[in-house]
N, C-alpha and C positions, 0 to 999 in steps of 0.2 A: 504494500500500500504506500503510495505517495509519501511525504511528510508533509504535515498539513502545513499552512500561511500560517508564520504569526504575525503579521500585519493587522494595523487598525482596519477597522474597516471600510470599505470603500463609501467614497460622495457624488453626489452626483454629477460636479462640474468634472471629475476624475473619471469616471464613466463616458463622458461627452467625448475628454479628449481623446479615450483610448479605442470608443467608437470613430470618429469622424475620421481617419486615415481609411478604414477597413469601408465604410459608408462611402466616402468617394470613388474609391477603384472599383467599388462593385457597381456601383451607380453608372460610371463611366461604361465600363464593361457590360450595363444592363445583363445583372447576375444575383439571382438571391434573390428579388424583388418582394417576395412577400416576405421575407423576415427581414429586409430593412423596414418595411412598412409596421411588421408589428412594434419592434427597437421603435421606430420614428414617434406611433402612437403612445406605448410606455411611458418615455420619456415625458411627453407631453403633461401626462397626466401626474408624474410622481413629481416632475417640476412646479407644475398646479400644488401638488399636496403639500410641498415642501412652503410655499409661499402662504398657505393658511395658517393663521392666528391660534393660538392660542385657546381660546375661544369658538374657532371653528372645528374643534374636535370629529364632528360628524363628515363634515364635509371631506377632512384628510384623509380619514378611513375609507370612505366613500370613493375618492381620489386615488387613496394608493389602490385599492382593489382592481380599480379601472386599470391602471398602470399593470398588475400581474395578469389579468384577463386577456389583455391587449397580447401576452406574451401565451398563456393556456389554449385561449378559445379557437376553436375549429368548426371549420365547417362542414358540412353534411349535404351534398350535392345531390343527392339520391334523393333526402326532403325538403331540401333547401331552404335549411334553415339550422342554426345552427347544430354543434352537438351537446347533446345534455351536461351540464357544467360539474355533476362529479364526473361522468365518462373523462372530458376535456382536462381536467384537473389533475383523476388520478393518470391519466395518459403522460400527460406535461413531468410528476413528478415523478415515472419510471425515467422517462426519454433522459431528464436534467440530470438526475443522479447517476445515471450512466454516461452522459457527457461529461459530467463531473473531473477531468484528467486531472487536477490540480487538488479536489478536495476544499474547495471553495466552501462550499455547504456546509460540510464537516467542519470546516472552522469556523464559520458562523455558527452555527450549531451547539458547538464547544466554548465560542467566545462569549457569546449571549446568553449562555446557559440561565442566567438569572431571568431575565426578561422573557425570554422563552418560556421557563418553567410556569413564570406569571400566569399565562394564560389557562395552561392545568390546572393551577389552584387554584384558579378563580372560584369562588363557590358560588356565583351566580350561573355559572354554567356546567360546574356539578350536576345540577338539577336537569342538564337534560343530555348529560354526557356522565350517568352513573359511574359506569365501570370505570374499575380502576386501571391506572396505565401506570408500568413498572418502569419509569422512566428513566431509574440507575440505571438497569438492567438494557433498555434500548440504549444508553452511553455505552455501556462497555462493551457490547457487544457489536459496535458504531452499527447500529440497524438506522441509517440514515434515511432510506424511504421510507421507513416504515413510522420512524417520530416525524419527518416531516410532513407527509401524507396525515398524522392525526392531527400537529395543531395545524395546517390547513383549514382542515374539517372544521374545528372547533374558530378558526377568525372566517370561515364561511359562513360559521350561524349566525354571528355578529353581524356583519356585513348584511347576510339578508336578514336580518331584524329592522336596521337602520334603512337598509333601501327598501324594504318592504312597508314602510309607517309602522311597523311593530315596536317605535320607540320615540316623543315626545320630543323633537328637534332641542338639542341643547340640555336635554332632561339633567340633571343631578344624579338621579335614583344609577345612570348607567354607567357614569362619567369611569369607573374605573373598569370595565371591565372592554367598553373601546379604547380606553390608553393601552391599555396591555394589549388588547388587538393591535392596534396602529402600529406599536413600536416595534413589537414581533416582524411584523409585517415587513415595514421597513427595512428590516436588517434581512429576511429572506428574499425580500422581491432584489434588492442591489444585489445579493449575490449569483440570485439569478441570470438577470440581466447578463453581470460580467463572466457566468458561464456561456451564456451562449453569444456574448461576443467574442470570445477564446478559442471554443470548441463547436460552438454549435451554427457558427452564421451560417455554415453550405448543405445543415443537416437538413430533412423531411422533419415540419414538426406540423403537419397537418394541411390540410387547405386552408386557406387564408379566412376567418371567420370579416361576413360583412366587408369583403374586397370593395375597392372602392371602386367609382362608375368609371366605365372608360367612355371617353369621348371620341 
């Protein structure tokens, strides 16, 4: 196994520049087009998320989700429309953990470990994520897809609570249990991102969900 990064973790202007050499020769070249497109959209969005307040809590969560979906979502040409978003999801995080060459995730994973853990112990989502998860046990044993694919799951309910109106814009009652989402998030969608800048820009990672119009 690799030796993982210990590096801080990456930002987004650090992201931009390590995209933009690879985004031009392939642009140039017309190559890759639908995953510079997904990259292109990502960005958008987690540069959105990054510029909300304090106070805009909902909306950054809201934002970054945009921002991984942009990178997960696929499309389904046969219904035309998309693919169901855990299909899309757990797809995304076989594909990335096997792109994985450097162990990016794993050192998020390990680096975050507190913030991460956050979200398991949430006790507002106990309640609807009973079972227990032996979450030493997925460390030491670096079961990498398998902890990331659950808290996924668990900043997925969040996420569709808030986009669903299943939660009072700006509420109090929720305020900690989307921090812990948001931040989790944060730190897995970057490292995302800079695997499939590394490894993944010439991979298949689906049909391009919602391509845009051609003129």
């Amino acid at each position: 196994m690799a030796r993982l990064p210990s590096a801080p973790p990456i930002d987004l202007a650090t992201l931009r520049a390590l995209w933009k050499p690879r985004r031009d020769s392939y642009a140039q070249a017309h190559l890759y087009e639908d995953n510079r497109i997904r990259i292109h959209r990502a960005f958008t969005w987690l540069e959105h998320a990054a510029s909300c307040r304090e106070s805009e809590l909902d909306d950054r969560l809201l934002a970054q989700w945009s921002g991984l979906a942009a990178l997960f979502a696929r499309w389904d040409g046969a219904k035309g429309q998309p693919v169901a978003q855990k299909a899309a999801l757990a797809a995304f995080v076989r594909q990335l953990v096997a792109t994985d060459q450097d162990g990016l995730l794993a050192a998020a994973l390990l680096r975050d470990r507190a913030v991460l853990g956050g979200v398991f112990a949430d006790r507002y989502l106990a309640r609807f994520f009973p079972a227990a998860v032996d979450l030493r046990g997925l460390y030491e044993r670096r079961r990498w897809e398998k902890l990331l694919a659950l808290l996924l799951e668990r900043i997925a309910f969040v996420h569709a609570q808030v986009a669903g109106g299943g939660a009072t814009y700006g509420s109090r009652e929720n305020r900690t249990v989307v921090k812990r989402a948001s931040m989790a998030l944060d730190r897995i969608t970057m490292a995302a991102i800079q695997v499939v800048i590394d490894h993944g820009y010439s991979d298949d990672w689906g049909e391009l969900c919602w391509p845009p119009a051609r003129r």
